[in-house]
C-alpha positions, 0 to 999 in steps of 0.5 A: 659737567654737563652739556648745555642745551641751546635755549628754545626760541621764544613763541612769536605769536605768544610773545605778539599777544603778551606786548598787545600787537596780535587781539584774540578774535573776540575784541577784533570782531568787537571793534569792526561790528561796531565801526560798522555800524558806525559807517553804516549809520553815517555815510549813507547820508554823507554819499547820498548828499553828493551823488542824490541816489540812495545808498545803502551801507552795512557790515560785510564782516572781518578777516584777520593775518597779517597786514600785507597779505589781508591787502594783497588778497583783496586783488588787483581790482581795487583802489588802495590808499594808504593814511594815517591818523596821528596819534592812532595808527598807520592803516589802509583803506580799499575800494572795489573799483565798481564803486568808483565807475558808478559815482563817476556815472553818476555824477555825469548824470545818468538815471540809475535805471540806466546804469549797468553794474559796472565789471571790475577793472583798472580805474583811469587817472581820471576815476583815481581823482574821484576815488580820492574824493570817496575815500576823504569821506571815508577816513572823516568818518573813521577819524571821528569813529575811533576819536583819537586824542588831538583832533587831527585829520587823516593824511591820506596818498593819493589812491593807487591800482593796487598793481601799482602800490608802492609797498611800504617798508616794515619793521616787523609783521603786523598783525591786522583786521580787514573790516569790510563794509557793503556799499549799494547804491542803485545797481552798485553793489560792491565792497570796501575796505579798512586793514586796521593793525591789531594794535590800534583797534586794542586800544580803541573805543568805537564811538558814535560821532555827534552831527556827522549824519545831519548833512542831508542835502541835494548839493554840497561843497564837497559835491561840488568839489567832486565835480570840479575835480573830475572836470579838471582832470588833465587829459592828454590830445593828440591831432593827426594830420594826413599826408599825401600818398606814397608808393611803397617804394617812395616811402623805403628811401625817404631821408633825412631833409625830405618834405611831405606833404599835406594831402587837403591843399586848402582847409587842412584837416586835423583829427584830435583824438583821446585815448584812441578815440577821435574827439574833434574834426580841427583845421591847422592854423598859425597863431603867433610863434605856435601852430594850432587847431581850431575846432570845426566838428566833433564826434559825439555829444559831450556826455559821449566824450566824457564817458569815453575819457573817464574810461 
């Protein structure tokens, strides 16, 4: 009798590219020229509608790994949103944060020539509503270029700062294409993009959508849509009171039960502030069962205050 030898494992790239969930790079660079192309000749009308500034939108090429590891190479000064559309695949699309400060310039009416190119960095709980806005348009016109069977629109989580995404729980390794696309809009040069697994973009047909470029107009629903979401975006205040001078000592033995109090003995003066910056010069009042301020003076114009919030 002879010894038995142990069977040598099985190769798993081999064995991915035989079951169709790793494409040679022919076929890759195939389906995301061509999904390029598609965004660039349809979301430029989709952009300029909303924000009125020309915007520009080519192919910016392909990488190709693993799907965790193409999204964290992107950074951590992008927004991220993950989605899926039914009947195609589970993806994620990111954008560099610049992209998303500009629009919010925009859209608060600044003149393109006075539009600094904007440093990336964390976007504010106000910028992720607007990037949630931008990225609905990009999953529309991704929904139509790869027309899955049903007809059923993306669902898409709200975007995240990439040190905030919640990593998904995988099966397995996915193999996936990051299809980058170049946006320009004024100063604005900037990038986003699409992780698509390989085994979706296999079995995909880019198409170029009918009507889907046809939305030139100086305003639309969904500008207006953006705007009120940027309006509505919950901001929290905080007043600051000041209170009469203690000595060092005074203040080292205060307890429990002991009563300040207020320095102005007439009008009491109340600074409300917003992330760290002061807003509005208020006087301290009483209406019914709740305290409250009321509006006497501010700091700044309201394009001033808004800036400052959207930061």
């Amino acid at each position: 009798m002879t010894a038995r030898t142990a069977p040598r494992p099985f190769d798993k790239t081999l064995l991915a590219r035989m079951t169709g969930l790793l494409a040679d790079r022919e076929p890759v660079e195939k389906f995301a020229t061509e999904l390029g192309q598609v965004f660039g000749e349809f979301l430029p009308d989709l952009l300029q509608a909303e924000t009125g500034f020309p915007v520009e939108i080519g192919f910016a090429g392909f990488d190709t790994g693993l799907k965790q590891e193409l999204v964290a190479a992107l950074g951590d000064k992008v927004a991220l949103c993950d989605g899926t559309l039914r009947n195609w695949c589970d993806f994620v699309i990111a954008c560099d944060s610049p992209i998303v400060m500009g629009m919010v310039e925009m859209l608060l009416g600044a003149a393109p020539e006075t539009i600094a190119p904007p440093q990336p960095r964390r976007l504010s709980a106000i910028e992720l509503d607007v990037a949630a806005m931008l990225f609905d348009k990009i999953g529309h016109v991704l929904k139509s270029a790869v027309s899955a069977t049903g007809g059923f629109e993306p669902t898409l989580e709200r975007p995240t700062n990439a040190g905030d995404r919640t990593q998904p729980e995988e099966a397995a390794e996915i193999h996936a294409a990051a299809v980058k696309i170049a946006l320009t809009a004024g100063p604005i040069k900037a990038v986003f993009t699409i992780v698509i697994p390989h085994q979706a973009l296999l079995k995909t047909k880019i198409v170029f959508p009918k009507g889907i470029g046809q939305a030139r107009r100086s305003k639309s629903g969904w500008s207006d849509q953006l705007e009120h979401q940027v309006h509505r975006s919950a901001v929290q205040l905080e007043a600051r009171i000041r209170l009469e001078d203690l000595t060092l000592n005074d203040v080292s033995r205060l307890q429990p039960g002991d009563v300040i109090a207020f320095m102005d003995t007439k009008e009491v003066r109340v600074d409300v502030n917003a992330n760290g910056r002061d807003l509005y010069v208020c006087e301290f009042g009483r209406s019914g069962e709740r305290y409250t301020v009321r509006i006497m003076d501010t700091y700044g114009s309201e394009k001033e205050i808004l800036d400052h919030l959207m930061g």
